[in-house]
ZADO-1210 file (C-alpha; in nm, 4 decimals, padded with zeros to 6 digits):
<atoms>
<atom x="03.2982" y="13.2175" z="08.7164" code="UNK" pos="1"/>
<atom x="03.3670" y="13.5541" z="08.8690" code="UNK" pos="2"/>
<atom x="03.0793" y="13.7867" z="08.9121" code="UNK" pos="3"/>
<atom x="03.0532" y="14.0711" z="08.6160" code="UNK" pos="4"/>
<atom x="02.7980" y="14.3495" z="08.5780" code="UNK" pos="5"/>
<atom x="02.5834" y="14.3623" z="08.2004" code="UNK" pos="6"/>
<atom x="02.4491" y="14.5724" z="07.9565" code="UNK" pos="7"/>
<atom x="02.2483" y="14.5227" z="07.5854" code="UNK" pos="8"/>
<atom x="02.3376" y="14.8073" z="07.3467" code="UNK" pos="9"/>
<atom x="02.1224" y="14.8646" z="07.0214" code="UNK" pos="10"/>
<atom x="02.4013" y="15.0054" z="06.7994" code="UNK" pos="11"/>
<atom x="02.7333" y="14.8513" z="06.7563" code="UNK" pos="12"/>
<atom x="02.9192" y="15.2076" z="06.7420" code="UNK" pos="13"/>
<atom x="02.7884" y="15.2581" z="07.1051" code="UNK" pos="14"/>
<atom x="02.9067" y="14.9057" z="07.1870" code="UNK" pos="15"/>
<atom x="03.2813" y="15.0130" z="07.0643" code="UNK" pos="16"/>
<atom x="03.2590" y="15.3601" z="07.3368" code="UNK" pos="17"/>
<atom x="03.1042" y="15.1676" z="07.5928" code="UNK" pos="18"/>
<atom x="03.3555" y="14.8947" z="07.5659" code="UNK" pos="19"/>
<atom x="03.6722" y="15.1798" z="07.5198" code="UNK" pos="20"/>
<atom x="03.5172" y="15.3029" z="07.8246" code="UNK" pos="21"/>
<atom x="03.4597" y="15.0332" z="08.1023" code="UNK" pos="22"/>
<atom x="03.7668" y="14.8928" z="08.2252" code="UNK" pos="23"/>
<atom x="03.7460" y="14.4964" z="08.1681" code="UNK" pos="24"/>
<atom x="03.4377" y="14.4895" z="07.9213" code="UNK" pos="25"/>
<atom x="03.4326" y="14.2420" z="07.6743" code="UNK" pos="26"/>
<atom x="03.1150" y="14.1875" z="07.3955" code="UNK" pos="27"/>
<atom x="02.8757" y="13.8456" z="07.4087" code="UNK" pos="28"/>
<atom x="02.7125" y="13.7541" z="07.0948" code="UNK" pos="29"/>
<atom x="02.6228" y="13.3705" z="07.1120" code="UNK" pos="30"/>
<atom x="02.8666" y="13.3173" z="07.3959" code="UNK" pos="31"/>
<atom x="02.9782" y="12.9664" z="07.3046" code="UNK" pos="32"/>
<atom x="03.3372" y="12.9900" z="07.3599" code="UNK" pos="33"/>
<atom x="03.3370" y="13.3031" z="07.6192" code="UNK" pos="34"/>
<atom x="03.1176" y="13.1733" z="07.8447" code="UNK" pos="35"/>
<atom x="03.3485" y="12.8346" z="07.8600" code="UNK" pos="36"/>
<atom x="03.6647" y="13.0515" z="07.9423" code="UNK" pos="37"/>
<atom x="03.4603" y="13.2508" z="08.1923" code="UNK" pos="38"/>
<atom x="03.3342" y="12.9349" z="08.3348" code="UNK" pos="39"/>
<atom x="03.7402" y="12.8102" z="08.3385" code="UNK" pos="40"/>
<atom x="03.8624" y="13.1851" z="08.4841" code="UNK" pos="41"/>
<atom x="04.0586" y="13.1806" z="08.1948" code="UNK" pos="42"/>
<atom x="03.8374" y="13.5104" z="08.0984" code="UNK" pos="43"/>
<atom x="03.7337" y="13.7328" z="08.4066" code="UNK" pos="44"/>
<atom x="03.5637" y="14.0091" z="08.2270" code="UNK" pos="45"/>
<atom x="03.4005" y="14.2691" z="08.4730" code="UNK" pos="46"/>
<atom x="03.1545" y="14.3652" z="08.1838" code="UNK" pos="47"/>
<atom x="02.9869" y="14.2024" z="07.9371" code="UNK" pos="48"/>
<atom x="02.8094" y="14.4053" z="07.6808" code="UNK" pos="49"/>
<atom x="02.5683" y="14.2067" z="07.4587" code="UNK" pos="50"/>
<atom x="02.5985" y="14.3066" z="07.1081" code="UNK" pos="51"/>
<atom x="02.2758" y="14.0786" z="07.0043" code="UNK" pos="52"/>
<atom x="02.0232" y="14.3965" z="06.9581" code="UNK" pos="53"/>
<atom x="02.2814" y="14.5422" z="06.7208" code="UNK" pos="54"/>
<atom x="02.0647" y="14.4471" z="06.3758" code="UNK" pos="55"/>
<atom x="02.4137" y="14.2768" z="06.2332" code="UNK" pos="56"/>
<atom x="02.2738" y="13.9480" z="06.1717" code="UNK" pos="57"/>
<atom x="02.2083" y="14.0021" z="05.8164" code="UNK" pos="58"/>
<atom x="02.3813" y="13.8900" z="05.4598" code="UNK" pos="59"/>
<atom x="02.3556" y="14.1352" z="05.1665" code="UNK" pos="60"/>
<atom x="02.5185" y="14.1765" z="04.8354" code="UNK" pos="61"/>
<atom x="02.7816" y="14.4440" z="04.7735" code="UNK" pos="62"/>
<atom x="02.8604" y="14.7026" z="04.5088" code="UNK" pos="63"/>
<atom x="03.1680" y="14.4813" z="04.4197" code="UNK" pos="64"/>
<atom x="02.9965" y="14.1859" z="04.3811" code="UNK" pos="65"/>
<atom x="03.0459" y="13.9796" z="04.6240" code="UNK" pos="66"/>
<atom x="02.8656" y="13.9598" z="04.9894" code="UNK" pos="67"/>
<atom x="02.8584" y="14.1335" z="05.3394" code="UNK" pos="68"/>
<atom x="02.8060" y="13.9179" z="05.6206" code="UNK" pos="69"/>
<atom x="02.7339" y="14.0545" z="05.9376" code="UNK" pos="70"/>
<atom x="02.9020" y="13.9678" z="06.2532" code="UNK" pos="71"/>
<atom x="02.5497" y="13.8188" z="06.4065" code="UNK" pos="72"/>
<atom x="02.4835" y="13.6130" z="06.1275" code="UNK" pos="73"/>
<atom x="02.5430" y="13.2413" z="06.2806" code="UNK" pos="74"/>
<atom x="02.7203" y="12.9905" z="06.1771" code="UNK" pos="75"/>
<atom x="02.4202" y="12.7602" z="06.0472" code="UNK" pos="76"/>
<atom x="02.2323" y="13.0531" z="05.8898" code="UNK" pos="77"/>
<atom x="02.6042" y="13.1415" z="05.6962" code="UNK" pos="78"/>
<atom x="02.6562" y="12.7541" z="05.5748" code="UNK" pos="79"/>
<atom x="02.2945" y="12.7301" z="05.4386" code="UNK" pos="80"/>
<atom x="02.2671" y="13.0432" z="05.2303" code="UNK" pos="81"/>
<atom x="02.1849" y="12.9391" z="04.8938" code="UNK" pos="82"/>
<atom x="02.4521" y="13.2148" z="04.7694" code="UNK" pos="83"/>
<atom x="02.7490" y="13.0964" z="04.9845" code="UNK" pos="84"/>
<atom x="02.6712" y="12.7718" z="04.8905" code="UNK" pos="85"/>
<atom x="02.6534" y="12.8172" z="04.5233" code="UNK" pos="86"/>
<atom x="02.9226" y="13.0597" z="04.5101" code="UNK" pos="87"/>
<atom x="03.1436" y="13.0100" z="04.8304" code="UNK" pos="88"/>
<atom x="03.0940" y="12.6483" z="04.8609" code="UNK" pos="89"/>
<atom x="03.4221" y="12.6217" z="05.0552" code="UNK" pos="90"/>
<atom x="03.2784" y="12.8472" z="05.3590" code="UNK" pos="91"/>
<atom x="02.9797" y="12.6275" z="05.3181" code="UNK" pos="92"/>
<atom x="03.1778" y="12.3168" z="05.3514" code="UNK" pos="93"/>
<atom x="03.4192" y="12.4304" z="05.6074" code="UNK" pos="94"/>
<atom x="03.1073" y="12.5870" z="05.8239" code="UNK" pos="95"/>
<atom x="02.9691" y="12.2650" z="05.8655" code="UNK" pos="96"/>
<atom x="03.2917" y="12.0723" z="05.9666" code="UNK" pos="97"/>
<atom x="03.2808" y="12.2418" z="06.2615" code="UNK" pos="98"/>
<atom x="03.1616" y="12.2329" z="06.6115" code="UNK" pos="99"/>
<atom x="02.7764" y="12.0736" z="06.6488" code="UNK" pos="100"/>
<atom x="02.4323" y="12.1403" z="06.5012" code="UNK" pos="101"/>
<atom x="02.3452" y="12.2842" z="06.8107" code="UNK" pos="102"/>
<atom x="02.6362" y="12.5339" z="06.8612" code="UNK" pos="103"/>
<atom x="02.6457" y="12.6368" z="06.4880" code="UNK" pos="104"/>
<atom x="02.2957" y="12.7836" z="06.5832" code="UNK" pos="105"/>
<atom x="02.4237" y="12.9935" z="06.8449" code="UNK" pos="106"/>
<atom x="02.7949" y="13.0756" z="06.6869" code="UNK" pos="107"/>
<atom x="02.8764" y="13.3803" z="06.5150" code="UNK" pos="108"/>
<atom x="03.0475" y="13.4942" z="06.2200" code="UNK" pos="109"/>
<atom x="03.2305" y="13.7568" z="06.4791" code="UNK" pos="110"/>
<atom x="03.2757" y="13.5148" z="06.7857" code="UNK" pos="111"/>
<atom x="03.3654" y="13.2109" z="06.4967" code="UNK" pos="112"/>
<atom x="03.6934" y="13.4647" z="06.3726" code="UNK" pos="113"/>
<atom x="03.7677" y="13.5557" z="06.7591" code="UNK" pos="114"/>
<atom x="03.7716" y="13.2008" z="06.9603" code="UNK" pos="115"/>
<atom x="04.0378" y="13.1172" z="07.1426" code="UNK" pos="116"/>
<atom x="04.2970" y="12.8331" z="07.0934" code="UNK" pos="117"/>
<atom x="04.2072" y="12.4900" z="07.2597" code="UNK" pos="118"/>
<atom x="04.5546" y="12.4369" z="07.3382" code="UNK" pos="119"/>
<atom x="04.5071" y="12.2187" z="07.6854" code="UNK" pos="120"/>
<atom x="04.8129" y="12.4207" z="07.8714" code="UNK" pos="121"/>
<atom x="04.5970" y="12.7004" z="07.7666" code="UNK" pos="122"/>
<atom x="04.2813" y="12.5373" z="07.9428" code="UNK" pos="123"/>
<atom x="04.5047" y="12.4325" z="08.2203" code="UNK" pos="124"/>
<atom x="04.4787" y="12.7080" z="08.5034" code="UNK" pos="125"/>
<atom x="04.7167" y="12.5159" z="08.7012" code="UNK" pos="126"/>
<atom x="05.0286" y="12.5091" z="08.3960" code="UNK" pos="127"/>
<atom x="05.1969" y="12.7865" z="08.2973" code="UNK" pos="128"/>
<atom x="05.0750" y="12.9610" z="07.9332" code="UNK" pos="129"/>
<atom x="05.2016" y="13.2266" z="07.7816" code="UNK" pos="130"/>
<atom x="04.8417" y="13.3143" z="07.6209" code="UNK" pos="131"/>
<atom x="04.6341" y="13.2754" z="07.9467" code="UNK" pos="132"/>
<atom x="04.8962" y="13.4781" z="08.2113" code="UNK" pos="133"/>
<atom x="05.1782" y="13.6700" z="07.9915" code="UNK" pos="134"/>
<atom x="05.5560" y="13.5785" z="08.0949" code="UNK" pos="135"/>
<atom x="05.4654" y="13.2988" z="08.2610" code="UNK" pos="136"/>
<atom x="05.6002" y="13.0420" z="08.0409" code="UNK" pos="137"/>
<atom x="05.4549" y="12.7524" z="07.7966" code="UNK" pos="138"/>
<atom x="05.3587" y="12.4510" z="07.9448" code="UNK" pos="139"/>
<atom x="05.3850" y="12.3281" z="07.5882" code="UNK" pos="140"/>
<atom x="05.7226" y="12.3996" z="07.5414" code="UNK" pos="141"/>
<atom x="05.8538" y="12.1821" z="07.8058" code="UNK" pos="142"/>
<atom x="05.9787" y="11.8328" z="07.8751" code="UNK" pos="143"/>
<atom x="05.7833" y="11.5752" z="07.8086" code="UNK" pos="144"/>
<atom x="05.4961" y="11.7691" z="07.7068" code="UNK" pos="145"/>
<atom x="05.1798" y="11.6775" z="07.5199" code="UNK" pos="146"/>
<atom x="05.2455" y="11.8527" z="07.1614" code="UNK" pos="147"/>
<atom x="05.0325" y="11.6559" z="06.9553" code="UNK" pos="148"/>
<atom x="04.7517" y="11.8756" z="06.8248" code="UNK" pos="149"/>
<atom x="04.9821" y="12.2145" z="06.8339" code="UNK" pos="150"/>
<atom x="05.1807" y="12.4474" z="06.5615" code="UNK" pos="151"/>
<atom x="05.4451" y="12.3463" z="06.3687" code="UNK" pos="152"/>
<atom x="05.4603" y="12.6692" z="06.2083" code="UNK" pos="153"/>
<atom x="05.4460" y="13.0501" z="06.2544" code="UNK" pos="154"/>
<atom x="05.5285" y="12.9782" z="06.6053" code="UNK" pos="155"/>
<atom x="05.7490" y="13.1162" z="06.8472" code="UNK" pos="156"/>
<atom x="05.9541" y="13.0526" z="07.1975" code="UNK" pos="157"/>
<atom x="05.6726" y="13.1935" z="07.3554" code="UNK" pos="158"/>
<atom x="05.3637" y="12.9433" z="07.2599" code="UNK" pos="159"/>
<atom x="05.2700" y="12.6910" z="06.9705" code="UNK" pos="160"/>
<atom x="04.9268" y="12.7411" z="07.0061" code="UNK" pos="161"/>
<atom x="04.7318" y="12.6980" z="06.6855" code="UNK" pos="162"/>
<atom x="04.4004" y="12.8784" z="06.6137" code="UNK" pos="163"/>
<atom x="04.0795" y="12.6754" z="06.6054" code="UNK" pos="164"/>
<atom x="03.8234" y="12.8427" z="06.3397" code="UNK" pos="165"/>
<atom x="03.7358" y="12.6173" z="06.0129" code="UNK" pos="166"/>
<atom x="03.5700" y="12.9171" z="05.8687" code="UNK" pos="167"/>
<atom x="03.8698" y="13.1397" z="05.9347" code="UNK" pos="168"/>
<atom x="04.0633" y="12.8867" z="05.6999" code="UNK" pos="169"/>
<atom x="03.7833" y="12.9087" z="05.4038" code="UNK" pos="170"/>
<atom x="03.7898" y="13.3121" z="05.4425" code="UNK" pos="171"/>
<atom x="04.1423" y="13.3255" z="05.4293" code="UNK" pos="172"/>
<atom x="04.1589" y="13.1162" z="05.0901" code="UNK" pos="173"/>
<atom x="03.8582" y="13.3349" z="04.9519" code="UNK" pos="174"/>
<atom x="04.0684" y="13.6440" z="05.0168" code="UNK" pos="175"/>
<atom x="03.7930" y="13.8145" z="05.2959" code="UNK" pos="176"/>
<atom x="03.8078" y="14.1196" z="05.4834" code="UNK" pos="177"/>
<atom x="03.7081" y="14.1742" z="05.8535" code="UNK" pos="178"/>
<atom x="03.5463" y="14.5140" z="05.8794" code="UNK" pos="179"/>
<atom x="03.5499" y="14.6511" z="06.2511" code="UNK" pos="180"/>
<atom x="03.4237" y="14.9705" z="06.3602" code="UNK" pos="181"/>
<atom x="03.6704" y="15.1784" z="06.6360" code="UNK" pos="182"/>
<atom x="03.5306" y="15.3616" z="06.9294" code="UNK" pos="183"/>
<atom x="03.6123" y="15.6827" z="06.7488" code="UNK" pos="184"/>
<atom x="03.3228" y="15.5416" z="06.4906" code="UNK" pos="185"/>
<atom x="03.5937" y="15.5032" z="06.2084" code="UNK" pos="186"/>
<atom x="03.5513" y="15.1869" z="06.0153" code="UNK" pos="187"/>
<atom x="03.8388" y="14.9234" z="05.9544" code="UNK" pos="188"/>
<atom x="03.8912" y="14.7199" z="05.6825" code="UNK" pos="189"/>
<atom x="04.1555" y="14.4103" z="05.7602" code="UNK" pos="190"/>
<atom x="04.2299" y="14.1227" z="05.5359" code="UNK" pos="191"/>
<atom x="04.2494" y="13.7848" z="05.7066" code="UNK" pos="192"/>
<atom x="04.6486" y="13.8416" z="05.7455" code="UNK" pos="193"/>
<atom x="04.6404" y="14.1657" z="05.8516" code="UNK" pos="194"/>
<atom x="04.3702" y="14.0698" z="06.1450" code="UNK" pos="195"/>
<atom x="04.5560" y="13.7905" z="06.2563" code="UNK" pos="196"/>
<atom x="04.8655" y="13.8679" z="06.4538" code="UNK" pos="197"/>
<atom x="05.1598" y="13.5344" z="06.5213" code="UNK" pos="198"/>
<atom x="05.3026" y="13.5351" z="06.8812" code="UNK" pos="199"/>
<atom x="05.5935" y="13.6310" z="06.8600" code="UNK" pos="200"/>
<atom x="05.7008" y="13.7302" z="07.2074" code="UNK" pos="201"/>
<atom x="05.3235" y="13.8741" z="07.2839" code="UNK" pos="202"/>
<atom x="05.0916" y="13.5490" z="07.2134" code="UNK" pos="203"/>
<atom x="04.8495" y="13.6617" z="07.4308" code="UNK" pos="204"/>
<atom x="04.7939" y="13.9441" z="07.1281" code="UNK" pos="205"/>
<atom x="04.5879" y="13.7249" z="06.9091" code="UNK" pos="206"/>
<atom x="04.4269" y="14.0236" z="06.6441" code="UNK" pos="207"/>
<atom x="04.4898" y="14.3655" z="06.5079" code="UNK" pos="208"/>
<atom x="04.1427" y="14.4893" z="06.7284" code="UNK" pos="209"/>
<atom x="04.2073" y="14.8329" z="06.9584" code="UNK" pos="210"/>
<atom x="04.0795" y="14.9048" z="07.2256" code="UNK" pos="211"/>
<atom x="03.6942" y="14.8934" z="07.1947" code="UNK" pos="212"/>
<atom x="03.7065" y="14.8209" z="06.8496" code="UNK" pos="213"/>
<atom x="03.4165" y="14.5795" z="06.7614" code="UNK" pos="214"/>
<atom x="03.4088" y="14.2953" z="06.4271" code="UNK" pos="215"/>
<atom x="03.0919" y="14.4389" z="06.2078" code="UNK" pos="216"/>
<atom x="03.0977" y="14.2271" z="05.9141" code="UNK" pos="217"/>
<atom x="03.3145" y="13.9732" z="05.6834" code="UNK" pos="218"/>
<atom x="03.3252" y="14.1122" z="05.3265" code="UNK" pos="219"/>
<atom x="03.3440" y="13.8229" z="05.0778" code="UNK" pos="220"/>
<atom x="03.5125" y="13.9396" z="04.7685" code="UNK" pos="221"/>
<atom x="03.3154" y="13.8292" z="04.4080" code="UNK" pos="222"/>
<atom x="03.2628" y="13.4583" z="04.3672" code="UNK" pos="223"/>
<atom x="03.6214" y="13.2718" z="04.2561" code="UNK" pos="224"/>
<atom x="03.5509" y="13.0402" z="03.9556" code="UNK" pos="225"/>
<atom x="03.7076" y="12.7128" z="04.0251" code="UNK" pos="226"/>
<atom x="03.6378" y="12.3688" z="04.2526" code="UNK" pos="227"/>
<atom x="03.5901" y="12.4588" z="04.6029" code="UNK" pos="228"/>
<atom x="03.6899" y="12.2162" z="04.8868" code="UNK" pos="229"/>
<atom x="03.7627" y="12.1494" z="05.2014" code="UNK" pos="230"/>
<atom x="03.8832" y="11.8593" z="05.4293" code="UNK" pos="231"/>
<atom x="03.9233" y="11.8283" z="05.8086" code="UNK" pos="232"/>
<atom x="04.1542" y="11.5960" z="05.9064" code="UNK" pos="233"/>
<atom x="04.0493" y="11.4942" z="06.3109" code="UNK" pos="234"/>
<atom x="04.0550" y="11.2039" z="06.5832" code="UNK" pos="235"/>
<atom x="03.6571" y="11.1742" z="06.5512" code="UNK" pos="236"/>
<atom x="03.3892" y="11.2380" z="06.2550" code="UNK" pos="237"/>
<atom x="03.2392" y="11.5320" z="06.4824" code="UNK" pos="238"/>
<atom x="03.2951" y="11.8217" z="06.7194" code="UNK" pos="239"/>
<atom x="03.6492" y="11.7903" z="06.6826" code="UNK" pos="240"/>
<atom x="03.9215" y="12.0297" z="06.6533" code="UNK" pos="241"/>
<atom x="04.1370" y="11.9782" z="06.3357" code="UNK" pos="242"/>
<atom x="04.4436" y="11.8043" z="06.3309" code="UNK" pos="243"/>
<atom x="04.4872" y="11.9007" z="05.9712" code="UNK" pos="244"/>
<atom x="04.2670" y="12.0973" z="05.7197" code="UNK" pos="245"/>
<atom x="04.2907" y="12.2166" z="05.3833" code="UNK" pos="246"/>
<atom x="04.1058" y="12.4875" z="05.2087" code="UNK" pos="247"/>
<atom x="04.1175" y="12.4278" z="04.8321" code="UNK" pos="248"/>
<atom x="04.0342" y="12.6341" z="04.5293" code="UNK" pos="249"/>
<atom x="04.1084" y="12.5143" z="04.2053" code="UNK" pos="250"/>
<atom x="04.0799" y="12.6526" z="03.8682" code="UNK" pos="251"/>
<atom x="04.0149" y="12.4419" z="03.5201" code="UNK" pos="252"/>
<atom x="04.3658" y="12.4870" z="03.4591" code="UNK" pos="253"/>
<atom x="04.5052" y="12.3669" z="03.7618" code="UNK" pos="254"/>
<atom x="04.6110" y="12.7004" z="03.9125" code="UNK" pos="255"/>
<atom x="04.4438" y="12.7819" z="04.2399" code="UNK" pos="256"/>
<atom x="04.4597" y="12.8369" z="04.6168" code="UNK" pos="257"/>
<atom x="04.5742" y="12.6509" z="04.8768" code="UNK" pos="258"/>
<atom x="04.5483" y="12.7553" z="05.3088" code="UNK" pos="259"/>
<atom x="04.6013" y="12.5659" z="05.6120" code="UNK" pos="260"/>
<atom x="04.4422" y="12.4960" z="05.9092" code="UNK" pos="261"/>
<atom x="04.5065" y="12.3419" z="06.2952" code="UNK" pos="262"/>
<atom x="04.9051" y="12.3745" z="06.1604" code="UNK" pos="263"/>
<atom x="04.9740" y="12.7240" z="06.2994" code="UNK" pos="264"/>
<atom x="04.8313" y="13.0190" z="06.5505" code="UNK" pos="265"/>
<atom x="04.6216" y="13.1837" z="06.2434" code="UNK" pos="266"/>
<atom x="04.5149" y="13.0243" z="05.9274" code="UNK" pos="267"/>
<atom x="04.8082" y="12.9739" z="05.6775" code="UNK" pos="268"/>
<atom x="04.8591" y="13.0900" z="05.3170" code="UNK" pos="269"/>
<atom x="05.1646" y="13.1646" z="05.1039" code="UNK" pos="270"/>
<atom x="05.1286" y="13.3315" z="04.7632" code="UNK" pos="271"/>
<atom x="05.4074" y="13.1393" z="04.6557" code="UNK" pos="272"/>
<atom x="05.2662" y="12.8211" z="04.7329" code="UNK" pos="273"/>
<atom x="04.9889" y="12.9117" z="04.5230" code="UNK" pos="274"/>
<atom x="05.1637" y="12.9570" z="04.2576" code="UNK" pos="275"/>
<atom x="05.2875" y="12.6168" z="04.2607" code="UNK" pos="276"/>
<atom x="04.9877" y="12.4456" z="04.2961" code="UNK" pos="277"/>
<atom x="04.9793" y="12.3296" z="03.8798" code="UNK" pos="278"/>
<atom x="05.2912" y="12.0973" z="04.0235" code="UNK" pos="279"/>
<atom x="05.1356" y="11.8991" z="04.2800" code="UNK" pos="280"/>
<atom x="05.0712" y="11.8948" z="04.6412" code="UNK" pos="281"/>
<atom x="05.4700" y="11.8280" z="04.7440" code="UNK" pos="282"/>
<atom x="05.5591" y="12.1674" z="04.5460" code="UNK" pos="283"/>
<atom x="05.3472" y="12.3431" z="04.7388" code="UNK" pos="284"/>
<atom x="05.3711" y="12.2044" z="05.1102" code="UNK" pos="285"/>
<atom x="05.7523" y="12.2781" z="05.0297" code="UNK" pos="286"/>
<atom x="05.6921" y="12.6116" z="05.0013" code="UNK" pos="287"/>
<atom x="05.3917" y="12.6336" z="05.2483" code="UNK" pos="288"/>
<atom x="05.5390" y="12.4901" z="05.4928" code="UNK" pos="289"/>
<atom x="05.8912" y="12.6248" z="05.4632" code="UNK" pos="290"/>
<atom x="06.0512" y="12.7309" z="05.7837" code="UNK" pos="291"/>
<atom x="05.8542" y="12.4841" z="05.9933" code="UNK" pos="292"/>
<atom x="05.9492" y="12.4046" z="06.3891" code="UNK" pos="293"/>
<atom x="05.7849" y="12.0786" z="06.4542" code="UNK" pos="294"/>
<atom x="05.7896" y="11.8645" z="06.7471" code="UNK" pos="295"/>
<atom x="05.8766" y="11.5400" z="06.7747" code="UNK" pos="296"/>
<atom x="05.4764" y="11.4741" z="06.8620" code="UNK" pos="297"/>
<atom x="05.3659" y="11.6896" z="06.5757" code="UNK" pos="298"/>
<atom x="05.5961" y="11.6053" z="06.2615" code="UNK" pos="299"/>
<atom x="05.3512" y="11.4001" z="06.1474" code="UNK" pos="300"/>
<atom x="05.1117" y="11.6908" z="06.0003" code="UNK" pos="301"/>
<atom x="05.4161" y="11.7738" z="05.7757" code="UNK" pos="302"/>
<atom x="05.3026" y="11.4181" z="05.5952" code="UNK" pos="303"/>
<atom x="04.9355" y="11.4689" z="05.6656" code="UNK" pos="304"/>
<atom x="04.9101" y="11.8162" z="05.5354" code="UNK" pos="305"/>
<atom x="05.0475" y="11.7000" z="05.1889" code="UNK" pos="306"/>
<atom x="04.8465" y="11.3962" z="05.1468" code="UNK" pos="307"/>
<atom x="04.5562" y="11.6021" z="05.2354" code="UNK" pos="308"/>
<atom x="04.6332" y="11.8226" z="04.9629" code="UNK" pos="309"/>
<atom x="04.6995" y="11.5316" z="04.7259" code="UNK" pos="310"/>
<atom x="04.4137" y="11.3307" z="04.7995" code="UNK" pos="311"/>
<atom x="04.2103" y="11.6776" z="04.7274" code="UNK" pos="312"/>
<atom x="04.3628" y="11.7529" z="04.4154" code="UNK" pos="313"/>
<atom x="04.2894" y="11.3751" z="04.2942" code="UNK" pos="314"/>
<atom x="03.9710" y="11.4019" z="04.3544" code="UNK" pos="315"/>
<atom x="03.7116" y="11.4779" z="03.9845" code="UNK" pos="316"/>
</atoms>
C-alpha cells in the first residue's frame, strides 16, 4: 500500500469540491473493497476523504411512496429494515446472499453499487487488464485463459469482466435510482442503466460519476406488488461471488421482471424479456440473453441462467 494523506468531511457537498479538487482523492465509507485494492496497488489514491461524518446513513420514506436510502446506510442495517423486507423483499434477499455477516456491517449502500470486479487478471498486478492499466490488454482474453466466472454478455474486445454487487441486481429489477451530488452542488438522478456504463473500448470507465461527484442515496420507487425472489447460483453456500443470479418479480398473473447477475459487467435487464416472462423461462433467456459472446469456459451460464429462472418460476 502506497502512502496517501486523509481528511473527514461533515457534509457530502464539501466531500464532492474537495474531491474535484485534490488530484488522486478518492472517498472511504466502510472501506471493504478499497482498502483490498489499495492493499493490491491496484488503487493508489493520494487522498482519501472519509465520507462517514456525512449524516447519510439514514432510510426515510419519500413523497412518491417509496424509500430513500442513504449511501451510509450498511448493508446489514438495509437487509433488516422491516420496510425493505416487507415491501422490497428481493433487496432483502439479495443483501444477505452476499459477502459475510461481518462485512455486511461495515458495507455500504454507496461502496456496495461502486465495488470493483473480482475478475483475477484484474487482481493480477503481474497480467495485463484492461480495467487495472488502460491499453494494456486482457489477460482474459487470451489463450488458454481462465474464463470461468466472467461475462458472456455486454462485453467487449477490451475486457469480460462482470460486476460483483447482489444488491445492484435487486435495484436494477426494482427500477432504483442512484442520486449523486456534483461538485458544483447540483444533484443527479441516474437509473441503474444509466449509472452503469459497458466497456466498450474504455472498461476501466465503470459509472456515469464526474469528476468529484459523490453517490448520496438509492431512491426505491413505491413497493411492486408481486413475489419477490432471488437466487445466487455459486461454488460455495457463502462469501462467494455469483456464478449466476436471478432477480425475480412476479405478478399474480404471471407478468413480471426478470435481471441478471455475475453474467455481464453491470447487472442485466431487457424490457423485452420482461415482457415474455408469462411464456416461461426459455422465452425470456432468448431474448435476455440475445447477442451473447461466451467462452468456451463460460457457455455453461447460458444453461444455468435459464434453469435458474425456471426453477424460480416453479416455485409456489
Amino acid at each position: 500500500m502506497k502512502a496517501f494523506s486523509y481528511e473527514r468531511v461533515s457534509d457530502s457537498a464539501q466531500a464532492a469540491v474537495r474531491a474535484a479538487e485534490v488530484p488522486g482523492a478518492k472517498f472511504i465509507a466502510g472501506g471493504t473493497n478499497l482498502l483490498d485494492l489499495m492493499k493490491h496497488e491496484i488503487e493508489i489514491p493520494q487522498h482519501l476523504i472519509d465520507v462517514g461524518g456525512t449524516g447519510l446513513d439514514e432510510i426515510t420514506p419519500t413523497e412518491e411512496g417509496g424509500l430513500r436510502i442513504g449511501a451510509l446506510v450498511s448493508n446489514a442495517a438495509l437487509s433488516a429494515d422491516t420496510r425493505v423486507r416487507k415491501d422490497y423483499a428481493v433487496l432483502s434477499r439479495a443483501l444477505v446472499s452476499g459477502a459475510s455477516g461481518q462485512l455486511r456491517n461495515k458495507a455500504t449502500t454507496g461502496g456496495n453499487l461502486l465495488q470493483r470486479t473480482r475478475c483475477g487478471y484484474f487482481y493480477d498486478t503481474g497480467m495485463p487488464c484492461n480495467k487495472r492499466s488502460p491499453g494494456a490488454g486482457c489477460a482474459a482474453l487470451s489463450k488458454g485463459a481462465a474464463t470461468r466466472q466472467l461475462g458472456i454478455i455486454g462485453t467487449s474486445d477490451a475486457c469480460i469482466a462482470t460486476h460483483p454487487s447482489d444488491m445492484a441486481v435487486a435495484l436494477r429489477v426494482l427500477d432504483a435510482e442512484v442520486e449523486t451530488v456534483t461538485s458544483t452542488g447540483e444533484t443527479r438522478r441516474l437509473t441503474l442503466d444509466e449509472f452503469y456504463q459497458l466497456p466498450g473500448d474504455t472498461p476501466e470507465v465503470e459509472n456515469a460519476l464526474q469528476a468529484g461527484e459523490m453517490i448520496t442515496a438509492v431512491l426505491l420507487p413505491p413497493p411492486v406488488e408481486g413475489r419477490h425472489a432471488y437466487y445466487k447460483v455459486r461454488d460455495r453456500a457463502s462469501y462467494a461471488f455469483a456464478l449466476v443470479s436471478v432477480a425475480l418479480i412476479q405478478a399474480p398473473d404471471g407478468t413480471g421482471r426478470v435481471a441478471l447477475g455475475g453474467v455481464a459487467p453491470k447487472p442485466w435487464r431487457r424490457d423485452d424479456a420482461d415482457a415474455a416472462l408469462p411464456q416461461g423461462a426459455s422465452a425470456v433467456m432468448a431474448r435476455l440473453l440475445d447477442g451473447a459472446r461466451p467462452t468456451q469456459e463460460n457457455a455453461y451460464k447460458l444453461t444455468l441462467a435459464e434453469r435458474t429462472l425456471a426453477a424460480l418460476l416453479a416455485q409456489e
